[in-house]
PQR file of N, CA, C, O and H, with PARSE charges and radii, in Angstrom:
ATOM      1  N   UNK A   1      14.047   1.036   0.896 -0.4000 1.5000
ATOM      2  CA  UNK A   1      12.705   0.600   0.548 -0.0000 2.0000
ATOM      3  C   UNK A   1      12.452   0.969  -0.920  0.5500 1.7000
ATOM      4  O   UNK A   1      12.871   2.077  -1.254 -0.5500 1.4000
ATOM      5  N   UNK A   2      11.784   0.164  -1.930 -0.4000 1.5000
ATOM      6  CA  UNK A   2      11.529   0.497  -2.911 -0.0000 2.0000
ATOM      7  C   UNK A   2      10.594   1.377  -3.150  0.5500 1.7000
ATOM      8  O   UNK A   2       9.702   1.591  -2.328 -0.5500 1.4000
ATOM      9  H   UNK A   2      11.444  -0.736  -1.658  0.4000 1.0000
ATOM     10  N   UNK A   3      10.694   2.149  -4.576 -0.4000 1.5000
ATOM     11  CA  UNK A   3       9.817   3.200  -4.723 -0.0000 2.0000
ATOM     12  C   UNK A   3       8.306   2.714  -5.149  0.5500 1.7000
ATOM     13  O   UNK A   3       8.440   1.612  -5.681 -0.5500 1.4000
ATOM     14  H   UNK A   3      11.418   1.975  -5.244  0.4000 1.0000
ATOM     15  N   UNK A   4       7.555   2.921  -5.137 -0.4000 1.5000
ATOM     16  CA  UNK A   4       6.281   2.345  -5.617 -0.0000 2.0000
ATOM     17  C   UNK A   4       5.591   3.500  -6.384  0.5500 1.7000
ATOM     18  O   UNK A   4       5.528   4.689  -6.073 -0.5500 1.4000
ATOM     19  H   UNK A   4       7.447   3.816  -4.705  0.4000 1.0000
ATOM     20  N   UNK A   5       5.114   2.888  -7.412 -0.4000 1.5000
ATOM     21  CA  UNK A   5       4.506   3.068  -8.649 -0.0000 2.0000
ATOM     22  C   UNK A   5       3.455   2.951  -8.779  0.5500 1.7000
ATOM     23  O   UNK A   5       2.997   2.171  -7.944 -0.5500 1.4000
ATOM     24  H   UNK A   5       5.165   1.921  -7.665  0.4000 1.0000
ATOM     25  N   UNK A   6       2.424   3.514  -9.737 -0.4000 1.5000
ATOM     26  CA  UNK A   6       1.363   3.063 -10.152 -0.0000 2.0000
ATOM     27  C   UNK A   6       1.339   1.736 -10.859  0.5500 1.7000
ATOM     28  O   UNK A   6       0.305   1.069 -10.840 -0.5500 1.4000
ATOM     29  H   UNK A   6       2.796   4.147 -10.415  0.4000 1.0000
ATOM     30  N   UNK A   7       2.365   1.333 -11.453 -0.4000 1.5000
ATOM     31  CA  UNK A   7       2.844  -0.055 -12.238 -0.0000 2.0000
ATOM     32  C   UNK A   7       2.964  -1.045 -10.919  0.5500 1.7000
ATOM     33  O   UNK A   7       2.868  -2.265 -11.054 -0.5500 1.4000
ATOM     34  H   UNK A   7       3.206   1.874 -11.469  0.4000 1.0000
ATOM     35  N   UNK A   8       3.147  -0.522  -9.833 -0.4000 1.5000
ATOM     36  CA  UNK A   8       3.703  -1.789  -9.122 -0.0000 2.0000
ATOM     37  C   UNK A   8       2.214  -2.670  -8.724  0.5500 1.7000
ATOM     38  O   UNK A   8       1.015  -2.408  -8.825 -0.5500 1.4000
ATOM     39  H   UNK A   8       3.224   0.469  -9.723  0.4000 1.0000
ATOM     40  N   UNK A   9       2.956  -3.757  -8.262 -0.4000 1.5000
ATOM     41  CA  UNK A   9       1.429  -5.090  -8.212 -0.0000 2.0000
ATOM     42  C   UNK A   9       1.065  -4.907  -6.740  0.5500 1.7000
ATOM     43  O   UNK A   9       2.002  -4.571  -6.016 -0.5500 1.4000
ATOM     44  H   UNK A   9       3.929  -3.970  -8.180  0.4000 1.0000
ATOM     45  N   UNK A  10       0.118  -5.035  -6.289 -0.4000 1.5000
ATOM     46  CA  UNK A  10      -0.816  -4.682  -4.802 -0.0000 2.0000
ATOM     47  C   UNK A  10       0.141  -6.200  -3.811  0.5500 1.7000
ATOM     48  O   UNK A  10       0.720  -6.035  -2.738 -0.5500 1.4000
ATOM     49  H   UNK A  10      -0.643  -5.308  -6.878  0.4000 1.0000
ATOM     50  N   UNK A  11       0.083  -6.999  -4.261 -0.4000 1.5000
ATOM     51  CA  UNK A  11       0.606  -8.153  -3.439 -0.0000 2.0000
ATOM     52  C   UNK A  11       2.178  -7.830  -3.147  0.5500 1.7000
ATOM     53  O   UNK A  11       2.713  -8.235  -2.115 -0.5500 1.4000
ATOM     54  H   UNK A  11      -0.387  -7.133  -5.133  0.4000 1.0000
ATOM     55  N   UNK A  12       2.761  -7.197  -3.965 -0.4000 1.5000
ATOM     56  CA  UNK A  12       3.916  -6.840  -3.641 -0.0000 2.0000
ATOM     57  C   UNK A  12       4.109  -5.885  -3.028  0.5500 1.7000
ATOM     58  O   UNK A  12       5.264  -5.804  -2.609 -0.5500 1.4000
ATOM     59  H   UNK A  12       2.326  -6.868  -4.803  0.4000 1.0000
ATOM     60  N   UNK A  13       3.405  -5.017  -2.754 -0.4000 1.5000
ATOM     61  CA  UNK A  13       3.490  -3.835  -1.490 -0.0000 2.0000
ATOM     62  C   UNK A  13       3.124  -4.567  -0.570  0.5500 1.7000
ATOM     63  O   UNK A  13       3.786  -4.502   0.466 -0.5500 1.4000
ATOM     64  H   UNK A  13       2.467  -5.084  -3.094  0.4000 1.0000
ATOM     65  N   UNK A  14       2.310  -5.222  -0.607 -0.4000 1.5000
ATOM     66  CA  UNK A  14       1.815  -5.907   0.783 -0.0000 2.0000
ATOM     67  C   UNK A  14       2.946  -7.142   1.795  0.5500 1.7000
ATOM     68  O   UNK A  14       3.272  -7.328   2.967 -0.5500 1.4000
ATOM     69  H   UNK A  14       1.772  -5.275  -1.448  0.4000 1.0000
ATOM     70  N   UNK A  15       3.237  -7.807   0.257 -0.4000 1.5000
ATOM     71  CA  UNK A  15       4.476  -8.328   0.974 -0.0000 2.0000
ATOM     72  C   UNK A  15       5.845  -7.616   1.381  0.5500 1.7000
ATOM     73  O   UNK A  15       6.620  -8.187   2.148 -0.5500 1.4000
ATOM     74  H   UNK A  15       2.972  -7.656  -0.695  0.4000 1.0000
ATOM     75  N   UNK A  16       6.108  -6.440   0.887 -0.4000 1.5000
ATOM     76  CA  UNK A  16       7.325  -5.678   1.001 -0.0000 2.0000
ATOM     77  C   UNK A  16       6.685  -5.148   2.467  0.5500 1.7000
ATOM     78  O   UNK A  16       7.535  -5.253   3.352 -0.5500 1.4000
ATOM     79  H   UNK A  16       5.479  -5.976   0.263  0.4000 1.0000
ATOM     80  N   UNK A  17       5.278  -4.553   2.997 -0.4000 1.5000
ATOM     81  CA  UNK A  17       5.159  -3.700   3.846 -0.0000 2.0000
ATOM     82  C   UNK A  17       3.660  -4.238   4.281  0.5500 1.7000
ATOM     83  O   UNK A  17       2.732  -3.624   3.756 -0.5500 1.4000
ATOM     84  H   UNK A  17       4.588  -4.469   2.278  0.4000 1.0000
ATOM     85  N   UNK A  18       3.250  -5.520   5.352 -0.4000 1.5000
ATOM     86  CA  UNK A  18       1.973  -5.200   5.269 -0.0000 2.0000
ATOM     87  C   UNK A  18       1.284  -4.170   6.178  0.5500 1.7000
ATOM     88  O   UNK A  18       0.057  -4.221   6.260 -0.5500 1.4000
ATOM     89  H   UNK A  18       4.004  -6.019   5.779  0.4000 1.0000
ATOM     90  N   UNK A  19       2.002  -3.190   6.906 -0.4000 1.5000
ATOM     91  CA  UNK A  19       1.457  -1.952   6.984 -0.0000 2.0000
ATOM     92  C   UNK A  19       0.453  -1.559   6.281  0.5500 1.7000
ATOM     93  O   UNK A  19      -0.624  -1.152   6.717 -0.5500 1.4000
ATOM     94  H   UNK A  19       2.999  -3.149   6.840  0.4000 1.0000
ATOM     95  N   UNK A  20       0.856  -1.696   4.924 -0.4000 1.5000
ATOM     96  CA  UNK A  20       0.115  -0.651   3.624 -0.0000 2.0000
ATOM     97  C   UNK A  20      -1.028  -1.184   3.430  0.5500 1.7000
ATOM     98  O   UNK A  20      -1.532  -0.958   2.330 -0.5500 1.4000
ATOM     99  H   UNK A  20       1.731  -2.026   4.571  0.4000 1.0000
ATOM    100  N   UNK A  21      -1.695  -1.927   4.271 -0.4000 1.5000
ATOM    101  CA  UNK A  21      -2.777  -2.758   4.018 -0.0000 2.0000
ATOM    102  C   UNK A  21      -4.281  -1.553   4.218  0.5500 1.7000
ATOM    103  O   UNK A  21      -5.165  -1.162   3.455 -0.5500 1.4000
ATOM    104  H   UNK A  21      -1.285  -2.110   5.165  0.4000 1.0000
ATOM    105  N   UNK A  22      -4.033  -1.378   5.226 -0.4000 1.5000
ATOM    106  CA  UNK A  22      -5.171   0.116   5.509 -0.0000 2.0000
ATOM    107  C   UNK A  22      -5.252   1.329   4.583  0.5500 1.7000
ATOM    108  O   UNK A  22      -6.120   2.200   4.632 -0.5500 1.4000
ATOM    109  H   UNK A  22      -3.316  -1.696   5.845  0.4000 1.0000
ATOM    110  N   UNK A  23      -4.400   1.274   3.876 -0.4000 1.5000
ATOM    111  CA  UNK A  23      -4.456   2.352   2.682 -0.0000 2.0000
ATOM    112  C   UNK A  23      -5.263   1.787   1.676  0.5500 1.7000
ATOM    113  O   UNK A  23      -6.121   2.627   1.405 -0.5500 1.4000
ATOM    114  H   UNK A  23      -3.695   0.566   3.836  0.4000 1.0000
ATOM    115  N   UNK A  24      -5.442   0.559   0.843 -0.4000 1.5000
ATOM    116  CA  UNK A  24      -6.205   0.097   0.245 -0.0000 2.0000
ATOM    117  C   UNK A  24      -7.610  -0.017   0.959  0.5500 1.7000
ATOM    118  O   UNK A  24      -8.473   0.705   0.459 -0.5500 1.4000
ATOM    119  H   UNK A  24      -4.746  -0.124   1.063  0.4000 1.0000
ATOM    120  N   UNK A  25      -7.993  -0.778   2.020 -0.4000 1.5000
ATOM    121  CA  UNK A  25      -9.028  -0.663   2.874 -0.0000 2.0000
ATOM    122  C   UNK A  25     -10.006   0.619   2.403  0.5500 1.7000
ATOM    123  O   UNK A  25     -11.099   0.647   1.837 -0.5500 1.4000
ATOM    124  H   UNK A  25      -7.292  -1.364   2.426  0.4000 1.0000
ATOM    125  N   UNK A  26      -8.985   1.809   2.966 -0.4000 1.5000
ATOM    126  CA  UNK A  26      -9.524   3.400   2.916 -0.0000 2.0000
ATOM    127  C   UNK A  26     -10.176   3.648   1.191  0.5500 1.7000
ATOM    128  O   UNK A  26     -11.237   4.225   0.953 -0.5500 1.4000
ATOM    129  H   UNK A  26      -8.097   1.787   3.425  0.4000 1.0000
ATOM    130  N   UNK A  27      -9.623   3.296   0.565 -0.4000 1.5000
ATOM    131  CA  UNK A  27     -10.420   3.210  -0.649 -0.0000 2.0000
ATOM    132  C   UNK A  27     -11.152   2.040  -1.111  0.5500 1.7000
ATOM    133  O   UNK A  27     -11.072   1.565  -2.244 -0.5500 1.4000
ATOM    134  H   UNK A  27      -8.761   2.827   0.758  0.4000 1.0000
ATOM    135  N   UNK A  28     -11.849   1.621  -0.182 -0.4000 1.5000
ATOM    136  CA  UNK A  28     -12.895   0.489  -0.476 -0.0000 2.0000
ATOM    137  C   UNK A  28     -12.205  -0.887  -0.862  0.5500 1.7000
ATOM    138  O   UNK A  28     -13.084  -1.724  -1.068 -0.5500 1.4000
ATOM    139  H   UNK A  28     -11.914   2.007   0.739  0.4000 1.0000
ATOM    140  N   UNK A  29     -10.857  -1.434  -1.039 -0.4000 1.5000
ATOM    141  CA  UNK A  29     -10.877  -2.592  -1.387 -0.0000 2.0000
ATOM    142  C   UNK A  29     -10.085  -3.088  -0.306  0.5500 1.7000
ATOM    143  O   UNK A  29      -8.918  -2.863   0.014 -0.5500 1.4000
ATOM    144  H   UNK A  29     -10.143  -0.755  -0.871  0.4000 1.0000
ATOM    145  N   UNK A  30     -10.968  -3.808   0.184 -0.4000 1.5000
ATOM    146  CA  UNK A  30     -11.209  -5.045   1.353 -0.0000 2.0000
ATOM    147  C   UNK A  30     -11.130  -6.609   0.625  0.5500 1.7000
ATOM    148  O   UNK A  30     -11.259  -7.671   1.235 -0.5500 1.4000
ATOM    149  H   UNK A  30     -11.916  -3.991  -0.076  0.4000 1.0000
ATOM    150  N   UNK A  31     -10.930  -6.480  -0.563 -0.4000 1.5000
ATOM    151  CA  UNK A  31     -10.413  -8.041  -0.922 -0.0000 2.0000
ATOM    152  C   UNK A  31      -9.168  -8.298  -1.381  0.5500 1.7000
ATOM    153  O   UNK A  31      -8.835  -8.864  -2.423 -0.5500 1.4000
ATOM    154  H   UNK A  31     -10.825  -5.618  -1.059  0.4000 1.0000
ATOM    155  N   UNK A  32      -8.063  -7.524   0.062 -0.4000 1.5000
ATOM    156  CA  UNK A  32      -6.927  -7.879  -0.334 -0.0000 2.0000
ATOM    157  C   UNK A  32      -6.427  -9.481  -0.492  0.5500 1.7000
ATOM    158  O   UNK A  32      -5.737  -9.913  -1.415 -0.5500 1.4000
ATOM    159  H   UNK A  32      -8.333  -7.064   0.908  0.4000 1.0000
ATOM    160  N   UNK A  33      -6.909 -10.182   0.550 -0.4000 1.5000
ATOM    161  CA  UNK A  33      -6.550 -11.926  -0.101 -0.0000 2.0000
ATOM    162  C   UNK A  33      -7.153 -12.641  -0.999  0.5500 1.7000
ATOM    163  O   UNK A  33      -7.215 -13.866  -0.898 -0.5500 1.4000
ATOM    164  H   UNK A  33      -7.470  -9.831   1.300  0.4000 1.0000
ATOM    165  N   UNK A  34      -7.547 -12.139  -1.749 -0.4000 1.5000
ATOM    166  CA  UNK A  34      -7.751 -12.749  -2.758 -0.0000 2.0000
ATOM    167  C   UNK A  34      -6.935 -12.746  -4.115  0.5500 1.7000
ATOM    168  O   UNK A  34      -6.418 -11.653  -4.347 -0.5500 1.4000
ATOM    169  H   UNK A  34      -7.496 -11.143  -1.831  0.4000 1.0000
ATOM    170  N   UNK A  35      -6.762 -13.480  -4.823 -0.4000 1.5000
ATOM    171  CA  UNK A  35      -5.648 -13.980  -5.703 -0.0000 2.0000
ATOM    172  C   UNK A  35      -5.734 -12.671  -6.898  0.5500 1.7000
ATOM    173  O   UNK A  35      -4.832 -11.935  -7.299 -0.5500 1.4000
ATOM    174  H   UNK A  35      -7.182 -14.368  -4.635  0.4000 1.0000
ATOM    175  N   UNK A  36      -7.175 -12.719  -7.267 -0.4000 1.5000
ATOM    176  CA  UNK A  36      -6.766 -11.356  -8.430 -0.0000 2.0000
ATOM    177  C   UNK A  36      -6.602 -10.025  -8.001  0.5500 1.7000
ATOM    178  O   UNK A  36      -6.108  -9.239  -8.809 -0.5500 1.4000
ATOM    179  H   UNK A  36      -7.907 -13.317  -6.941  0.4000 1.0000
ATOM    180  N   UNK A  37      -6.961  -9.574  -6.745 -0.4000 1.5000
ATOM    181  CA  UNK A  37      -6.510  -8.407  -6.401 -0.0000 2.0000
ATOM    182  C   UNK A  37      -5.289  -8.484  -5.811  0.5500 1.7000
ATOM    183  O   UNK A  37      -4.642  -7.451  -5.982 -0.5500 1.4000
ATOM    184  H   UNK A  37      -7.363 -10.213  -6.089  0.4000 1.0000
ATOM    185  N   UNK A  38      -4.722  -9.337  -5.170 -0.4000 1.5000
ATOM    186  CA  UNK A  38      -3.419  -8.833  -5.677 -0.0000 2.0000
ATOM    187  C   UNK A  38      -2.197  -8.942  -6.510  0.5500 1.7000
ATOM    188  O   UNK A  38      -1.038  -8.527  -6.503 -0.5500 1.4000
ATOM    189  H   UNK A  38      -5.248 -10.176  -5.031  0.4000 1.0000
ATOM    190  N   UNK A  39      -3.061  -9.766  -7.307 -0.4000 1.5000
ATOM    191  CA  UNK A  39      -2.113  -9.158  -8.784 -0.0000 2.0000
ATOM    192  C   UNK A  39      -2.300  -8.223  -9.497  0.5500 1.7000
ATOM    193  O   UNK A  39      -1.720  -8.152 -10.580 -0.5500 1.4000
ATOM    194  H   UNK A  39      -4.002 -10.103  -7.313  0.4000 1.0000
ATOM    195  N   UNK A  40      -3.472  -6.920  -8.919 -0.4000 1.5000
ATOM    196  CA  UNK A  40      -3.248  -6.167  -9.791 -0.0000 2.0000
ATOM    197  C   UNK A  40      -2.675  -4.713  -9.363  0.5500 1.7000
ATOM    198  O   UNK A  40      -2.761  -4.288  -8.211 -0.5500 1.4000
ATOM    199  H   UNK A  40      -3.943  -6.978  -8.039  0.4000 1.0000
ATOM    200  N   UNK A  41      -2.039  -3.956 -10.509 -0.4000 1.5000
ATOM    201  CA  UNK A  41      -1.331  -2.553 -10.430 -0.0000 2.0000
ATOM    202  C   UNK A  41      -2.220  -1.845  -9.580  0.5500 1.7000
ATOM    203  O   UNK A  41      -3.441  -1.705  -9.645 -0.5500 1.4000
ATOM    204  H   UNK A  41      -1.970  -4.301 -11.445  0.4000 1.0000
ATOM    205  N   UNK A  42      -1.191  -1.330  -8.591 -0.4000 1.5000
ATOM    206  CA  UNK A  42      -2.044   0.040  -7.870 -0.0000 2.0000
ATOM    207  C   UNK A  42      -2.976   0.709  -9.047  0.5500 1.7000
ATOM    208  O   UNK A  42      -4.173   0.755  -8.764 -0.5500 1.4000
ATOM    209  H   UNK A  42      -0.199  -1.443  -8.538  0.4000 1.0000
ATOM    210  N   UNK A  43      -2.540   1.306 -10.505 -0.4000 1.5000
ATOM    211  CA  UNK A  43      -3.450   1.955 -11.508 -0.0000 2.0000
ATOM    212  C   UNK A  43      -4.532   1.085 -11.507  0.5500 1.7000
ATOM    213  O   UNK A  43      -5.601   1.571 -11.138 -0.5500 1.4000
ATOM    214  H   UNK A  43      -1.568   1.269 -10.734  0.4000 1.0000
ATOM    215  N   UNK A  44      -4.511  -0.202 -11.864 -0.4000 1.5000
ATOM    216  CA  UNK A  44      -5.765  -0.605 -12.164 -0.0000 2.0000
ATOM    217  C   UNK A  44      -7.013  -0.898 -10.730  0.5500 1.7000
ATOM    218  O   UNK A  44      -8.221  -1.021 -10.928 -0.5500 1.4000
ATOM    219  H   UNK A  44      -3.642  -0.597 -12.164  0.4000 1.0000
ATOM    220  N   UNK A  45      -6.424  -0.954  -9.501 -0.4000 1.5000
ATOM    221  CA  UNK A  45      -7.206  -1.312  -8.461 -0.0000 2.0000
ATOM    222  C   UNK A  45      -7.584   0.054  -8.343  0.5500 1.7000
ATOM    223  O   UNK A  45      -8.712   0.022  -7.852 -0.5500 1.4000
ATOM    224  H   UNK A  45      -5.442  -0.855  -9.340  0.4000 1.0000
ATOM    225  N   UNK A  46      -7.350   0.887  -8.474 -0.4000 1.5000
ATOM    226  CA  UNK A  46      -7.437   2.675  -8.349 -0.0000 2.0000
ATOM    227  C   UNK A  46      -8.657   2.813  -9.262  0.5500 1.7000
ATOM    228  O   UNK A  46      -9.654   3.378  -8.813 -0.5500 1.4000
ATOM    229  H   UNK A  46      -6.433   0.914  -8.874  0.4000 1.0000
ATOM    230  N   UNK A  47      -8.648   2.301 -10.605 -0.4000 1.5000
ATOM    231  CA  UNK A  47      -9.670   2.726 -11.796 -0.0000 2.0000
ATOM    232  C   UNK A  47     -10.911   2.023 -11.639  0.5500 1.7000
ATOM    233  O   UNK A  47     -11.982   2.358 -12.145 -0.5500 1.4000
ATOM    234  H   UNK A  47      -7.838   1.842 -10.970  0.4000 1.0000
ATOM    235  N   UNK A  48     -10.618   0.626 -10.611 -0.4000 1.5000
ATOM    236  CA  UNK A  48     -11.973  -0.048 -10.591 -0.0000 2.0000
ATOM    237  C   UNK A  48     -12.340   0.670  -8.815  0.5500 1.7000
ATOM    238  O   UNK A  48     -13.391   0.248  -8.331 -0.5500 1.4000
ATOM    239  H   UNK A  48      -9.748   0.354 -10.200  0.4000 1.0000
ATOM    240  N   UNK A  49     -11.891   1.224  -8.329 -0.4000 1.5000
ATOM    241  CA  UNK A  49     -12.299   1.797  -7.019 -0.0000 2.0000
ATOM    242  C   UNK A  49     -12.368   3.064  -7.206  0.5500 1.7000
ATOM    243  O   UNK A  49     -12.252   3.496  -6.059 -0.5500 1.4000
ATOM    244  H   UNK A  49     -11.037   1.566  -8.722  0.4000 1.0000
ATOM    245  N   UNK A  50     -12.476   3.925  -7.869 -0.4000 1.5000
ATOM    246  CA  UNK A  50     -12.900   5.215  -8.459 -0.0000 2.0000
ATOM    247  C   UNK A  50     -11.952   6.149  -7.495  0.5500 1.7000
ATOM    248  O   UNK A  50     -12.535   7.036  -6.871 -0.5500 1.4000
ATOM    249  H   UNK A  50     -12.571   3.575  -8.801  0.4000 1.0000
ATOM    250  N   UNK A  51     -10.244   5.989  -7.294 -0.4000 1.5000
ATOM    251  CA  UNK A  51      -9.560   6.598  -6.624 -0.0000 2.0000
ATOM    252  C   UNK A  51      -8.283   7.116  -7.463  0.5500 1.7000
ATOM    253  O   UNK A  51      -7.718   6.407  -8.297 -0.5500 1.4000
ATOM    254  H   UNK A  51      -9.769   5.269  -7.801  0.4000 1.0000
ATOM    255  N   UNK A  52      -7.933   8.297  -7.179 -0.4000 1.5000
ATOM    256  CA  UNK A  52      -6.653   8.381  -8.456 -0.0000 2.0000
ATOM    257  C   UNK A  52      -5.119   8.075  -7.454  0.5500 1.7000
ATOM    258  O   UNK A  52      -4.680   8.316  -6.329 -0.5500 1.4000
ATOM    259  H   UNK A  52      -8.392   8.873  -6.502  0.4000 1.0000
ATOM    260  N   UNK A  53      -4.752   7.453  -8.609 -0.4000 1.5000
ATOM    261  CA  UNK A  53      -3.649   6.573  -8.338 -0.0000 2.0000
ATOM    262  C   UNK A  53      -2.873   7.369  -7.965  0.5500 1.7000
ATOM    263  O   UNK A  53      -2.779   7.224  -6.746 -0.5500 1.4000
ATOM    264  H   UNK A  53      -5.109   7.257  -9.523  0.4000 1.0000
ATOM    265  N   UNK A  54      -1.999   8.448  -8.430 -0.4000 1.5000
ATOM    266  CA  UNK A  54      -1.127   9.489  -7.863 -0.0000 2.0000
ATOM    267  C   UNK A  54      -1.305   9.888  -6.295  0.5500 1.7000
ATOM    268  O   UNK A  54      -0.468  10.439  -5.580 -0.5500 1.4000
ATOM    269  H   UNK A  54      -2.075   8.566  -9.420  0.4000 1.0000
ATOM    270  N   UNK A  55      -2.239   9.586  -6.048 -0.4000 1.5000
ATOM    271  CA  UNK A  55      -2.839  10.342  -4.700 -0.0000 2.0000
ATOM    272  C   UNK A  55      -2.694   8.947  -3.605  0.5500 1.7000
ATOM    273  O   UNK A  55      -2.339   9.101  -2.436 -0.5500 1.4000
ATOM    274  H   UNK A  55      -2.920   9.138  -6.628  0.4000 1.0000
ATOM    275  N   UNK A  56      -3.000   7.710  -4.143 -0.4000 1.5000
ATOM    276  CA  UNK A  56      -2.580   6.990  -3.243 -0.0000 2.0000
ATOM    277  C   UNK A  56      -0.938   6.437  -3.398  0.5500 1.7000
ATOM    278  O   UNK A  56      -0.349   6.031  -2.396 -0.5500 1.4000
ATOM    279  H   UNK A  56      -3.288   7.586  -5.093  0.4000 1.0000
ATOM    280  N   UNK A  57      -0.456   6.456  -4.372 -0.4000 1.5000
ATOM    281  CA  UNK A  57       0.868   6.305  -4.375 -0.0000 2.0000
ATOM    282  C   UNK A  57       2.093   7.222  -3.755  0.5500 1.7000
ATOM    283  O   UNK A  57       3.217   6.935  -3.342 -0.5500 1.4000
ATOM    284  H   UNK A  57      -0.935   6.786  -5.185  0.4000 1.0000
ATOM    285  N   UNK A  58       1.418   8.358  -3.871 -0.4000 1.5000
ATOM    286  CA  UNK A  58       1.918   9.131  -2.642 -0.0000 2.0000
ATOM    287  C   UNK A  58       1.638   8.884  -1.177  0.5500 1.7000
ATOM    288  O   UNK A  58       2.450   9.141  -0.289 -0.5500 1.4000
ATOM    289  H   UNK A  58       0.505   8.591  -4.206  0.4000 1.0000
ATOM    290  N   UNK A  59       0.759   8.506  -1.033 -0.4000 1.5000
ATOM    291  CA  UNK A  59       0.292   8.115   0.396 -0.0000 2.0000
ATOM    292  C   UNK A  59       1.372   6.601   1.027  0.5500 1.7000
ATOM    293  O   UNK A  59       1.974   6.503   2.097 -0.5500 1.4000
ATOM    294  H   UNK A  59       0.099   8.297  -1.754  0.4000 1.0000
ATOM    295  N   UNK A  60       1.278   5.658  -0.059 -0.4000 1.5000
ATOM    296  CA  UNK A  60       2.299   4.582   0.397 -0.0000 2.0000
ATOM    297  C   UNK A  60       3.537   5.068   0.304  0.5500 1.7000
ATOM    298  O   UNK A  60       4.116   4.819   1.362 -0.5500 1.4000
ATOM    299  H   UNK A  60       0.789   5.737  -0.928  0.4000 1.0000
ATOM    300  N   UNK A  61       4.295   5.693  -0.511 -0.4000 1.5000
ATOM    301  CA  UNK A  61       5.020   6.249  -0.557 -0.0000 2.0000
ATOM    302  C   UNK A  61       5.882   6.973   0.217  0.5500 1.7000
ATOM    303  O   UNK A  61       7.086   6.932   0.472 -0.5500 1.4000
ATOM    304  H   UNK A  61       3.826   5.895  -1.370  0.4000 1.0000
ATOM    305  N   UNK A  62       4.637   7.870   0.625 -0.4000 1.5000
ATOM    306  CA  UNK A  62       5.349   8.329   2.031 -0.0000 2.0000
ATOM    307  C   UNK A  62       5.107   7.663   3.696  0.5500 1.7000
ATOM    308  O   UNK A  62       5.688   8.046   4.711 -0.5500 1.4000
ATOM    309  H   UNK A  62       3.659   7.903   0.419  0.4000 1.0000
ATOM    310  N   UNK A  63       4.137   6.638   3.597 -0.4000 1.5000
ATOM    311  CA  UNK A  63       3.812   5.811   5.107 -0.0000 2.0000
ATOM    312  C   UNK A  63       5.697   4.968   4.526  0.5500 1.7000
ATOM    313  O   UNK A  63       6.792   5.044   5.083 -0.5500 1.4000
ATOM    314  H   UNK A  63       3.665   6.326   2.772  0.4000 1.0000
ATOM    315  N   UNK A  64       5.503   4.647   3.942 -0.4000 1.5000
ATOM    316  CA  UNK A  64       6.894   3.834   3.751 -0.0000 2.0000
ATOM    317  C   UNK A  64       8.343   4.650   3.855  0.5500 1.7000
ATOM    318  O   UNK A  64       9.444   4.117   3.714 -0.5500 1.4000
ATOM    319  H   UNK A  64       4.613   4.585   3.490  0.4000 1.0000
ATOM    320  N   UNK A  65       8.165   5.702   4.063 -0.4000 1.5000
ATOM    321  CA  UNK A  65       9.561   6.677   4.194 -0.0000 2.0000
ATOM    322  C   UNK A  65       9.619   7.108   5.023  0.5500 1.7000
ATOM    323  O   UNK A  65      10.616   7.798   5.236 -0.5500 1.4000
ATOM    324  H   UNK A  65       7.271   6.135   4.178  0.4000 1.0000
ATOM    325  N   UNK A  66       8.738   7.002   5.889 -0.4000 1.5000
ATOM    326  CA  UNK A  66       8.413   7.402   7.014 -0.0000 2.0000
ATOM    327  C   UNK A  66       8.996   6.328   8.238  0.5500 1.7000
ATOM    328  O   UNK A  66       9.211   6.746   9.376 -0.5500 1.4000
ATOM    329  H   UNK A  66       7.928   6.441   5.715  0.4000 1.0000
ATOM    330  N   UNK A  67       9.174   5.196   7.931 -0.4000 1.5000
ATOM    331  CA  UNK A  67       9.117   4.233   8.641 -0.0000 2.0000
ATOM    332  C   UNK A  67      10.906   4.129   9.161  0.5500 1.7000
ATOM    333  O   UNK A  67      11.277   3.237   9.924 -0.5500 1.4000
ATOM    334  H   UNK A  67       8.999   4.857   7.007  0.4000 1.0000
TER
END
C-alpha cells in the first residue's frame, strides 16, 4: 500500500482505499464527491478544515497498515 502524505490528493486515497472515507467525514468534510475536493492535498483540505495534517495522515496511514 502506498505511503500517504500530506502532498497526496484526497481522490486518490479514496480511490486507493475507500475505507478512508470516514476519516475525512471526522474532520468535517462531507464533500467528498465533489470535483474540487478531491483534488485537493490532504495539507490543503486540513488548512481549510482547521485540522493538522500530520495527525490525520497518521491516522490513514495507519487504518491502511492495518488492513
Amino acid at each position: 500500500m502506498a505511503q500517504i502524505t500530506k502532498d497526496t490528493i484526497i481522490g486518490d486515497i479514496l480511490d486507493m482505499d475507500s475505507t478512508t472515507a470516514p476519516f475525512f467525514f471526522e474532520m468535517g468534510m462531507h464533500c467528498l464527491g465533489c470535483p474540487a475536493s478531491r483534488g485537493e492535498s490532504v495539507e490543503m483540505a486540513c488548512m481549510v478544515h482547521g485540522v493538522d495534517p500530520d495527525v490525520l495522515v497518521e491516522k490513514l496511514n495507519a487504518h491502511l497498515a492495518a488492513k
